[in-house]
C-alpha positions, 0 to 999 in steps of 0.5 A, spaced: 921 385 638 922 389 644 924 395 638 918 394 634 913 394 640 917 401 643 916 404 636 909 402 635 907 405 642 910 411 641 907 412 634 900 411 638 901 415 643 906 421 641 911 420 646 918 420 648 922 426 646 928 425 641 934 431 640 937 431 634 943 435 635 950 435 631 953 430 636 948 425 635 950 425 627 957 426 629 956 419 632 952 415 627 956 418 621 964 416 626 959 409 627 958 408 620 965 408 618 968 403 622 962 399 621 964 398 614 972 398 615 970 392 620 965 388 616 970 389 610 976 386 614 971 381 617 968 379 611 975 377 608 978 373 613 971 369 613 972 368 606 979 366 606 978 361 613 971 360 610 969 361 617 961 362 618 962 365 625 966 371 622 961 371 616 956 372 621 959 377 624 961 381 618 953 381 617 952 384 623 956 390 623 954 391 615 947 390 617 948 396 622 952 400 617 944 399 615 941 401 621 945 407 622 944 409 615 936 409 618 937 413 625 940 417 620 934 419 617 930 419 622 934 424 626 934 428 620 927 428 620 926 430 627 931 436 624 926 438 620 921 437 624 923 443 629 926 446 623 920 447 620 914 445 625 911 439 621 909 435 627 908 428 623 916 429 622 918 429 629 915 421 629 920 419 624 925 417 630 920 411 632 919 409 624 926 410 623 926 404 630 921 400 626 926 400 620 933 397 624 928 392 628 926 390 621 933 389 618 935 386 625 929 380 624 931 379 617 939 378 617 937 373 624 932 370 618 938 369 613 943 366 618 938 362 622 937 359 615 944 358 613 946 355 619 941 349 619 943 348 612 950 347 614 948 342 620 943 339 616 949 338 610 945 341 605 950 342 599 951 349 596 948 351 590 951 349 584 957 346 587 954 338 586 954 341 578 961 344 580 963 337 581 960 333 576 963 337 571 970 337 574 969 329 574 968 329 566 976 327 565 977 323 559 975 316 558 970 317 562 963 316 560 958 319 566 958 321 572 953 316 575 953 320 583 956 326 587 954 326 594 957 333 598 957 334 605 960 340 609 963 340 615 967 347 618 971 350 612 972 342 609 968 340 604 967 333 603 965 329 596 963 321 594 963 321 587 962 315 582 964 315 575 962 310 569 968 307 565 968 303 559 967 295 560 974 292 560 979 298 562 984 294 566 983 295 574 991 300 573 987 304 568 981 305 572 985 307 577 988 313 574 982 314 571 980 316 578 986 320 581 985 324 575 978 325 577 980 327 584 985 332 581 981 335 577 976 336 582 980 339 587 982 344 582 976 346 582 973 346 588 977 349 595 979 345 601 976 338 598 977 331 601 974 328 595 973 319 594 972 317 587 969 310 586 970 308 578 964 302 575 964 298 569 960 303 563 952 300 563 952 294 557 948 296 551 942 292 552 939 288 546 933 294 544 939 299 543 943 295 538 937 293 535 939 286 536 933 280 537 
């Protein structure tokens, strides 16, 4: 906020001086390197350790990978703006302010965002289909429920199957290590509890029976 109200004011009132010299974009060029090498490296180890805290530290340094890339421009257009006289030029250092300020408000938005989905529980999506699909081992009929929660790296899933009416109780289970197996085949670092039920008879009207 304070950026934003900054540039606006030097926007309006044509102050503050800025001097785009080759050691100004030597620094933002030498910046601009090791941010991508420290985001890279981040965003990898927050993807093996599914840390949200490195993931929100890797965005932090890709966004100011952008936010150079913006002073960057802005510097050149003060450049030119001595270069070539054109005095509208020499604002483009408090545009270039306005720019980071925007990237910065909209990267806080998506992390903001993120991690109340994570407190609230909110499933990934499509991991509940994920599941779903993964449960489909034979024998059984439907998947009648899948409930997901994540808590840090682990992620927890509830899952209740529908099989045949009259399997005996040692098939039954089998049937839901199988499930289990299959879903931790598909999904990483899961804790999985799958509960087996009796298929839901056909009713009279299905049949056709009166």
């Amino acid at each position: 906020m304070w950026i934003a109200y900054e540039a606006v004011r030097r926007l309006l009132t044509g102050t503050g001086h800025v001097e785009a010299t080759p050691w100004a974009f030597a620094v933002m060029l030498i910046s601009i390197v090791i941010d991508v090498s420290r985001s890279r490296a981040l965003a990898r180890v927050a993807r093996a350790y599914r840390s949200q805290a490195l993931e929100a530290d890797a965005l932090h340094f890709s966004t100011d990978v952008w936010s150079s890339t913006v002073v960057l421009l802005g510097l050149a257009g003060v450049w030119l703006s001595a270069w070539t006289g054109i005095e509208w030029l020499a604002r483009a250092d408090a545009v270039a302010a306005l720019g980071v300020a925007a990237v910065a408000a909209l990267v806080s938005l998506r992390l903001g965002r993120k991690s109340v989905e994570d407190l609230l529980d909110t499933a990934p999506v499509g991991l509940l289909e994920r599941i779903a699909r993964a449960a489909q081992v034979p024998e059984v009929a439907s998947v009648s429920q899948v409930r997901v929660r994540r808590s840090g790296p682990r992620t927890f899933a509830d899952v209740i199957l529908q099989v045949p009416r009259g399997l005996p109780v040692e098939r039954a289970h089998e049937i839901a290590h199988a499930a289990e197996d299959a879903i931790r085949g598909a999904v990483q670092d899961v804790d999985v509890m799958v509960h087996t039920e009796p298929d839901e008879p056909v009713s009279s009207t299905q049949t056709g029976v009166p």
